[in-house]
N, C-alpha and C positions, 0 to 999 in steps of 0.2 A: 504494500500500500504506500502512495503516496500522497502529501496533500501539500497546496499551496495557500499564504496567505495573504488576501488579495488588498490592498487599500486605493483600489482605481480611482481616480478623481471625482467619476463620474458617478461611485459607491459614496467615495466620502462627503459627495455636496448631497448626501439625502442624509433621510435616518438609519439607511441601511447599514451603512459605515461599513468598516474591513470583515473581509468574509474569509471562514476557513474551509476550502473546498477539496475534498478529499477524492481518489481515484484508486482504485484495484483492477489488477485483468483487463485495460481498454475501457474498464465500464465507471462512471460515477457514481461514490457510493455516498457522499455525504457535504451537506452543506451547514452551514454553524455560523451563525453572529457572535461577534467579540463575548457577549452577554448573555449568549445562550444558556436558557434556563439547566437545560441536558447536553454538556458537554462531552465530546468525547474522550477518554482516556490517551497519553501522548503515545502509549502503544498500540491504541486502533490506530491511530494516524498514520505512525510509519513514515519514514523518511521527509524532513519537507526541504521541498523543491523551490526553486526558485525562479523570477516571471521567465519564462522562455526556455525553459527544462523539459518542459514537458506538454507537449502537445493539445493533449484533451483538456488539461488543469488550464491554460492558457486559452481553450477554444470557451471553456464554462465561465471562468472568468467575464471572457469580453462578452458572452450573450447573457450576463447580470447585469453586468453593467450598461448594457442596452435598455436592457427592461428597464432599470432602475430609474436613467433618462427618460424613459417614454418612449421610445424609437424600435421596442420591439414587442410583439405580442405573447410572444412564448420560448419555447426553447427546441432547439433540435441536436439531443446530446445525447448518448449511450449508456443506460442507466443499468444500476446493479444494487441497489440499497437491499441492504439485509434487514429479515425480519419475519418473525411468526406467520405463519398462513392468513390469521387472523387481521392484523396490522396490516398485511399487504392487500388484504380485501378492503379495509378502511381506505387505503391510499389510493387506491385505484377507484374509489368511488369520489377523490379530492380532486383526482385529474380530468374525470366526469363535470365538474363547478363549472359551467364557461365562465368567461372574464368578465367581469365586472357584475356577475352573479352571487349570492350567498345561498345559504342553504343551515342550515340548525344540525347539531350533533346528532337529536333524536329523527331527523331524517337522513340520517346516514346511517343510524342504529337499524333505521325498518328496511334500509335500503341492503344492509347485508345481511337481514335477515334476525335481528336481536331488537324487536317492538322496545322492548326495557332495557337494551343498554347504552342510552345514552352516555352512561358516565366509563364505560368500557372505551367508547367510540372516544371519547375524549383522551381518553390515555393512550389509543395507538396516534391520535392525533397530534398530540405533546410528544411523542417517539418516533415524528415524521424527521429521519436523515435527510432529507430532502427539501430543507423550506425552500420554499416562493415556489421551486420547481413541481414541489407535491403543492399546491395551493390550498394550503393549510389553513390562512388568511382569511379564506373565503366562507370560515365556520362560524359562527354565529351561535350565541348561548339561545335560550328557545324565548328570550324577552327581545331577542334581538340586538344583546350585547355583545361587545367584544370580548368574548372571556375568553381564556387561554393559551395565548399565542407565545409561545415558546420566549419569542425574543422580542416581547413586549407591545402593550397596547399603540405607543404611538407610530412604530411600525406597522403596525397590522394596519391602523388607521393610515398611515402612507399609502400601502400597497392597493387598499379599496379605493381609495379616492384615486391614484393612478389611473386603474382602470377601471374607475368612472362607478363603480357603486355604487346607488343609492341606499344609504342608511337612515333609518327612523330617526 
């Protein structure tokens, strides 16, 4: 594993700020704010590389720092994030959110099939390797609040208003 850590200008002029974005195998396995509530251990991490080492770290970087400007919708990167059967069914119902969309924990709960586990959903959701990429963001407490977000409310509130959510 390898990871870089990114302080793009383009990262630092938001609330995003320097990102630790991690790689295994060709595939991207993990993204991390300075702040990140669930950090990774310096032995997930594995080797950190530096800007122009490494290919894919360099290719994830600059398509963050797009988004984070505005200037991109998404992502087109090679993903491999580790994680419970369970968790990867929560994730994949994140990447289902379209942009500027939200959606409640407890409609993610019915949606993989768990009516009552909103608060399960919530904790593979805080265990998404993947912010922005898994659009985490896009979760909404069931009042319509911003609860949860790994790497803090006025992020999450950045990343909705980027792309254009309307919140209560």
């Amino acid at each position: 594993m390898k990871h870089l850590i990114t302080d793009a200008p383009e990262l630092a002029a938001t609330p995003i700020g320097p990102l630790t974005i991690a790689a295994d195998a060709g595939r991207l396995t993990g993204i991390w704010f300075a702040d990140h509530r669930f950090q990774p251990s310096p032995e997930r991490l594995g080797e950190q590389v530096r800007p122009g080492d490494d290919p894919l770290l360099d290719e994830a970087a600059a398509q963050l720092a797009a988004y984070a400007a505005g200037s991109a919708d998404g992502f087109d990167l090679p993903l491999g994030a580790p994680g419970t059967p369970r968790q990867k069914a929560v994730w994949d119902q994140l990447c289902g959110i379209p942009r500027g969309s939200t959606v409640t924990y407890g409609e993610i709960a019915r949606a993989v099939g768990s009516p009552r586990g909103a608060q399960a959903v919530g904790q593979a959701v805080g265990r998404n390797p993947l912010s922005i990429v898994f659009p985490c963001h896009r979760v909404l407490g069931s009042g319509g609040g911003l609860t949860g977000y790994a790497g803090g409310a006025e992020r999450k509130q950045f990343l909705l208003a980027l792309e254009g959510a309307t919140l209560a």
